[in-house]
C-alpha positions as CSV (number, residue, x, y, z in Angstrom):
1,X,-7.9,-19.4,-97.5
2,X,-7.0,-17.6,-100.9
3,X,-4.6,-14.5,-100.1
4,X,-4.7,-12.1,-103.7
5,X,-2.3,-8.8,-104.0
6,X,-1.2,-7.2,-107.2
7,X,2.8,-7.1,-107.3
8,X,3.7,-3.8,-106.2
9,X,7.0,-1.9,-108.1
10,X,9.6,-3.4,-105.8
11,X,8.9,-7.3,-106.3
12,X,9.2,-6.9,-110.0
13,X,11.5,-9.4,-111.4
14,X,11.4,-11.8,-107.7
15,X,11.0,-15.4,-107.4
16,X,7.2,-16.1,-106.5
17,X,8.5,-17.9,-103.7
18,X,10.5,-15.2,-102.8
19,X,7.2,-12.5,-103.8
20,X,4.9,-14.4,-101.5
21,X,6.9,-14.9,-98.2
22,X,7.4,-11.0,-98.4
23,X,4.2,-10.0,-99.4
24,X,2.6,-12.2,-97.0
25,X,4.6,-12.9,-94.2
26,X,5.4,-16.7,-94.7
27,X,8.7,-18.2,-94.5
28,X,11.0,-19.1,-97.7
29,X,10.7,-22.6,-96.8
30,X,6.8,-22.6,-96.4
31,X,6.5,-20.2,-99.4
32,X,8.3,-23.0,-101.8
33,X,6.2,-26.2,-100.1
34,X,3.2,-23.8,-101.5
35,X,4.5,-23.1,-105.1
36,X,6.0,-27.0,-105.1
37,X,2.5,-28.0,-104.3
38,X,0.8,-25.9,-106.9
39,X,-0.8,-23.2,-104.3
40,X,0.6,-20.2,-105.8
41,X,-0.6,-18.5,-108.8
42,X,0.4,-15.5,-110.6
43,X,-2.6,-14.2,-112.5
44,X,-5.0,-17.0,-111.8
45,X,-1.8,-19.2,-113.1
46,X,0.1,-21.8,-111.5
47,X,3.7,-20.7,-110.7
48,X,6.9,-22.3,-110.4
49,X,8.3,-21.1,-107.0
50,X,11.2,-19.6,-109.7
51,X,8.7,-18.4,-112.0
52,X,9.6,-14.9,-112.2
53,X,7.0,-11.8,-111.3
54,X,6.1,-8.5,-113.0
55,X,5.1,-5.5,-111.6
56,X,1.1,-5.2,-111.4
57,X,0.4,-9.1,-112.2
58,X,-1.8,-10.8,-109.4
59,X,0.2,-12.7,-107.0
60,X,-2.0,-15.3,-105.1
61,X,-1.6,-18.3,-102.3
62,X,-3.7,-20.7,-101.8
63,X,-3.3,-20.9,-97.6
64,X,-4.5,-25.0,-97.0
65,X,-6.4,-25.7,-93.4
66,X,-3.7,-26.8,-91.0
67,X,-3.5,-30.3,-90.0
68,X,-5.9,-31.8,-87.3
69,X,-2.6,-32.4,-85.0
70,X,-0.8,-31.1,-81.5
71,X,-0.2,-27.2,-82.5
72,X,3.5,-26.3,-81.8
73,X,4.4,-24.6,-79.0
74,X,7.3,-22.3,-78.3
75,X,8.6,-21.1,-74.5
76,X,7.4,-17.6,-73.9
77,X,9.2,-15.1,-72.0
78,X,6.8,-13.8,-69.6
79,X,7.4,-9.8,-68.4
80,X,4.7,-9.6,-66.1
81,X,2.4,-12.3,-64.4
82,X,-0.1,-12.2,-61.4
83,X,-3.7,-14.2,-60.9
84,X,-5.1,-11.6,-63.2
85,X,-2.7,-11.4,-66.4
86,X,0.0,-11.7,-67.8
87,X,2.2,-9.8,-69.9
88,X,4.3,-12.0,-72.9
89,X,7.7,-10.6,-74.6
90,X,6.2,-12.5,-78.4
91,X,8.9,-13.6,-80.4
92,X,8.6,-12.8,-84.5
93,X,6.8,-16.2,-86.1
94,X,4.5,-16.6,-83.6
95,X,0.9,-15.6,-83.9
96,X,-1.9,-14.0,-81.3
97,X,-4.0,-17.2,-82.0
98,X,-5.1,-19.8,-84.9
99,X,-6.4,-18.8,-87.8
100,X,-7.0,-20.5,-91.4
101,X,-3.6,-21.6,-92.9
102,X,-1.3,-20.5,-89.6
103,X,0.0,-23.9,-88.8
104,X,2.8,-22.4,-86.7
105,X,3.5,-21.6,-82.7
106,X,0.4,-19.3,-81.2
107,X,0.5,-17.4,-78.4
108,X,-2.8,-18.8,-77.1
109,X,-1.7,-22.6,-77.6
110,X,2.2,-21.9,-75.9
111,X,0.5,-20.4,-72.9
112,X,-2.0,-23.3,-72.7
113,X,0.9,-25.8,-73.1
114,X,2.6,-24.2,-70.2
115,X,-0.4,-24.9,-67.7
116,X,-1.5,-21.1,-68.0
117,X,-4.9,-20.9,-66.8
118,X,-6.8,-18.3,-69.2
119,X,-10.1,-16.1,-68.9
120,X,-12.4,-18.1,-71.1
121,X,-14.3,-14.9,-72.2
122,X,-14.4,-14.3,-76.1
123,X,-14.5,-17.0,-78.3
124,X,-12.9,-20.3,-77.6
125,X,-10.2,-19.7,-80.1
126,X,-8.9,-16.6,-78.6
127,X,-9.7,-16.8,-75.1
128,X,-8.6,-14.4,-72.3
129,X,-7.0,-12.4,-75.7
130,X,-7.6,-8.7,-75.0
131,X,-4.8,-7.5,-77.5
132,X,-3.0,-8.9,-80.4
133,X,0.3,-8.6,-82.7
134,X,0.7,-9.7,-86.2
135,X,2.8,-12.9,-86.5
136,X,6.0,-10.8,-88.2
137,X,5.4,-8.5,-84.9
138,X,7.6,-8.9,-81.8
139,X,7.1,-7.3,-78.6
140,X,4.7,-6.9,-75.6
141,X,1.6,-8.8,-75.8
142,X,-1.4,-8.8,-72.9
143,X,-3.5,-12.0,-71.7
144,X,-6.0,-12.2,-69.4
145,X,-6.0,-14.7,-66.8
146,X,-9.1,-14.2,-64.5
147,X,-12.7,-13.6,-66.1
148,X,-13.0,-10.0,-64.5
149,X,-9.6,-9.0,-65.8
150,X,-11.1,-9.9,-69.2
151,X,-13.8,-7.9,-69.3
152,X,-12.2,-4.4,-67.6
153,X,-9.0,-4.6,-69.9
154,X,-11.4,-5.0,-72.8
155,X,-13.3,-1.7,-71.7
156,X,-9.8,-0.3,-70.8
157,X,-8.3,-0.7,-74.7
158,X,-11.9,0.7,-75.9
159,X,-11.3,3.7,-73.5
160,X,-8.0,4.3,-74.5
161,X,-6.7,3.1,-70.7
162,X,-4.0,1.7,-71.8
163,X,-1.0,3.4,-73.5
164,X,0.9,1.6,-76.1
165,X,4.3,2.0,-77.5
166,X,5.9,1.0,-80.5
167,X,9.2,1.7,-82.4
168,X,9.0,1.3,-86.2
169,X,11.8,2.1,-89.0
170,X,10.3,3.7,-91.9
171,X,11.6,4.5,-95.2
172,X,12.7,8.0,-95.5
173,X,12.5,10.8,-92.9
174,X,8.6,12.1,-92.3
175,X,7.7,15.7,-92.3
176,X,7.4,17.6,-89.6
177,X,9.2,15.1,-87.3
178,X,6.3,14.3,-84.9
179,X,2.9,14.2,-85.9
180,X,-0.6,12.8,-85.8
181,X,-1.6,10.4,-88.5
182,X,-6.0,10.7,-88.5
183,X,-7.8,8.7,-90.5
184,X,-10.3,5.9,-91.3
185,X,-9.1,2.5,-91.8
186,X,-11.2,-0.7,-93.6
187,X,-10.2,-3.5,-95.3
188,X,-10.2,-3.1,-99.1
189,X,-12.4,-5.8,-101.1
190,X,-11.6,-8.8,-101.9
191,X,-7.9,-8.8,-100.1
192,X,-6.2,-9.4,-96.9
193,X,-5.0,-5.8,-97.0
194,X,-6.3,-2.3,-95.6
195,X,-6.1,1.2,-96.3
196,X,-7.1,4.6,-95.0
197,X,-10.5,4.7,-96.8
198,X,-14.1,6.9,-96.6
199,X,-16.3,5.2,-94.7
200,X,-13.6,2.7,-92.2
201,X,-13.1,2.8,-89.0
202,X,-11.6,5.9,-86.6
203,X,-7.8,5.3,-86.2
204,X,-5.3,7.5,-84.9
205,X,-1.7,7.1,-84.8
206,X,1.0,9.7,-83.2
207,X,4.6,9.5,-83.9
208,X,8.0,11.1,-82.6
209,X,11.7,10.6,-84.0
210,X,14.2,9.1,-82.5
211,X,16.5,8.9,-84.9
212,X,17.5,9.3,-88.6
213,X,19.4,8.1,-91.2
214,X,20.1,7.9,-95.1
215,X,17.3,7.1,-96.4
216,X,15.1,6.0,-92.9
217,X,14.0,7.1,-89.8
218,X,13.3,5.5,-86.1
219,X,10.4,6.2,-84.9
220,X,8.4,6.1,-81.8
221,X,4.6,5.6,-82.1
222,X,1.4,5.4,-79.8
223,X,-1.7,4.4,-81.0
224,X,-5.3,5.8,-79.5
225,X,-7.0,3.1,-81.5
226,X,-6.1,-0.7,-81.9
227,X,-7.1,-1.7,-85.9
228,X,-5.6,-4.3,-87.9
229,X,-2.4,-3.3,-89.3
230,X,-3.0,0.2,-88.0
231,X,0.8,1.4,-87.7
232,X,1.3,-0.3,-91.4
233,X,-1.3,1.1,-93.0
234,X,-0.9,4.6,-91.3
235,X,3.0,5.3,-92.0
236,X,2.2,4.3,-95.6
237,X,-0.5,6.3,-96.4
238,X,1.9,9.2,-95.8
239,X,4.7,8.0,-98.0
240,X,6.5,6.6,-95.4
241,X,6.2,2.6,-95.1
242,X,7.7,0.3,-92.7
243,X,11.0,-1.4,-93.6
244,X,10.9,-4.5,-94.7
245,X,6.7,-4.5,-95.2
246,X,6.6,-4.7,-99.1
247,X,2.7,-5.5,-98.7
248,X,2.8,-1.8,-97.6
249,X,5.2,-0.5,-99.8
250,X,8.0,-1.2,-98.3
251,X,11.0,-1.4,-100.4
252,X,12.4,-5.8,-100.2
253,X,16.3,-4.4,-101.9
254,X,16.5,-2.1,-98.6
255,X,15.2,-4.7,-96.4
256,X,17.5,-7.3,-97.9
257,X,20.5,-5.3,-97.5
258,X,19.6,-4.4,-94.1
259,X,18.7,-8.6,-93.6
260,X,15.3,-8.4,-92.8
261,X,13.3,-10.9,-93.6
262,X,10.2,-9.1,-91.9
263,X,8.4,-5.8,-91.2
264,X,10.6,-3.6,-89.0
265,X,8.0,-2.9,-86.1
266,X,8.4,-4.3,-82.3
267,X,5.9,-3.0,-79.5
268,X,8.2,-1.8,-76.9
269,X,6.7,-0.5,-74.0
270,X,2.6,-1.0,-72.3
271,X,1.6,1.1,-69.4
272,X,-1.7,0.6,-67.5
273,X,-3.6,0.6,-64.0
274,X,-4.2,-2.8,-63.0
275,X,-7.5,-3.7,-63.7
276,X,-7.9,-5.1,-60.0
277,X,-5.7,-3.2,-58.1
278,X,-5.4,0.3,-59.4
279,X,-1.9,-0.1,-59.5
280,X,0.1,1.5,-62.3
281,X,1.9,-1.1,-64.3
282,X,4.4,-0.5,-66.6
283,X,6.3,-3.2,-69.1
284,X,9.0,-2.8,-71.4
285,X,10.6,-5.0,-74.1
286,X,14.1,-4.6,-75.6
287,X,14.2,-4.6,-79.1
288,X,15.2,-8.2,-80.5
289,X,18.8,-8.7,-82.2
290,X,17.4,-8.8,-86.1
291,X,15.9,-5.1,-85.4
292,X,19.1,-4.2,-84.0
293,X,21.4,-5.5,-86.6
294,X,19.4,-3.5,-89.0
295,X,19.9,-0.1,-87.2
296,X,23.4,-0.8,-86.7
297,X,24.4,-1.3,-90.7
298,X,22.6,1.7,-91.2
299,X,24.9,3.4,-88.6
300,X,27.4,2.5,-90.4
301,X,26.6,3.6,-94.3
């Protein structure tokens, strides 16, 4: 799998080793095995993982299938569990499931690994998943376990059942301080990336601030819908991109001074009836120490 995005303004002058684990959420380590083997390209040229990048130019990686052996598998700490689901606290650097050129831990496979038995509705590859984080996500993450869980927490997430909760530092401090983000979101051609665009799906995103600082601001956020990249995409498309998410816009000298080496966004709390018992059910994660060391040195500037 080919993944193409045009350099924005603050990876001019980076490594393309350096370029592509920001832009596209891979490690440093993976990023240079890539550029060492010739995978990544900087205008339809191979690059030298020190080959330096200029704002605008067409950073590409060539993502290979991953290897036909045992997937890795990580211990997950479990927040909730009963016959029906169970509720995951997902580390950053682990996916929802496998895809093309993830050769990493999944949530799926760890579960699996651990003698979790899992609805088997949807396909194979992502069975019993009713809900998903990005791999550079942490936080709460649902999985059904019975096959009529599966099917009413699907419904549930289309109906808007089940209330999610995120906390994201952006860049800057939004105006007014709480707000309502409306509008479509679709996939823009020919690139792993989205955007608010005519004609893409309804997405709605609220936010409220917890707190500011120079420069950035804590935010809480709910979402009414559930697209790819939704709190990403939305928080840019009103000047105010998530720390540390340079595929959005986000600024990598603030995020490396702040020692990020990933998006600042961690799904913090999910509240639901129990799809069998009526029950209200609420989880909450705290947010991990890499998230926290980032608030604290901007405490302190």
């Amino acid at each position: 799998m080919i993944l193409s995005q045009p350099a924005p303004p603050g990876l001019a002058g980076e490594r393309a080793d350096v370029a592509a684990a920001r832009l596209f959420g891979l490690s440093r380590t993976r990023a240079a095995e890539l550029a060492q083997a010739g995978r990544i390209t900087i205008d339809g040229r191979r690059a030298a993982k020190s080959a330096r990048l200029e704002e605008g130019q067409s950073l590409a990686v060539d993502l290979p299938e991953p290897p036909d052996e045992p997937e890795p598998v990580v211990q997950l700490p479990i927040v909730h569990q009963d016959a029906d689901l169970i509720v995951i606290d997902k580390p950053v650097g682990v996916a929802a499931h496998a895809g093309p050129g993830w050769a990493g831990p999944t949530v799926l496979g760890s579960l699996l690994a651990a003698g979790v038995t899992l609805a088997t509705g949807g396909p194979n590859e992502r069975r019993g998943i009713v809900q998903r984080l990005d791999v550079g996500t942490s936080g709460l993450m649902m999985v059904a376990k019975s096959e009529r869980a599966y099917s009413k927490l699907k419904q549930m997430f289309r109906s808007r059942e089940v209330a999610k909760t995120y906390h994201a530092l952006v860049q800057g401090l939004p105006d007014p301080l709480a707000g309502t983000i409306d509008g479509p979101i679709g996939r823009l051609p020919g690139a792993f990336k989205f955007a608010v665009v005519a004609g893409g799906k309804p997405s709605v995103t609220h936010y409220e601030l917890i707190e500011a600082f120079a420069g950035a601001a804590l935010l809480e956020v709910g979402l009414e819908t559930g697209r790819t990249h939704q709190i990403r995409v939305h928080l840019a498309a009103v000047g105010h991109p998530l720390v540390g998410d340079p595929f959005y816009g986000g600024d990598p000298k603030l995020a490396a001074r702040l020692g990020l080496e990933r998006q600042w966004l961690h799904a913090a709390k999910l509240e639901f009836d129990h799809p069998a018992t009526g029950l209200p059910v609420r989880c909450e994660s705290p947010r991990p120490s890499d998230l926290e060391a980032a608030l604290g040195l901007l405490r302190a500037s």
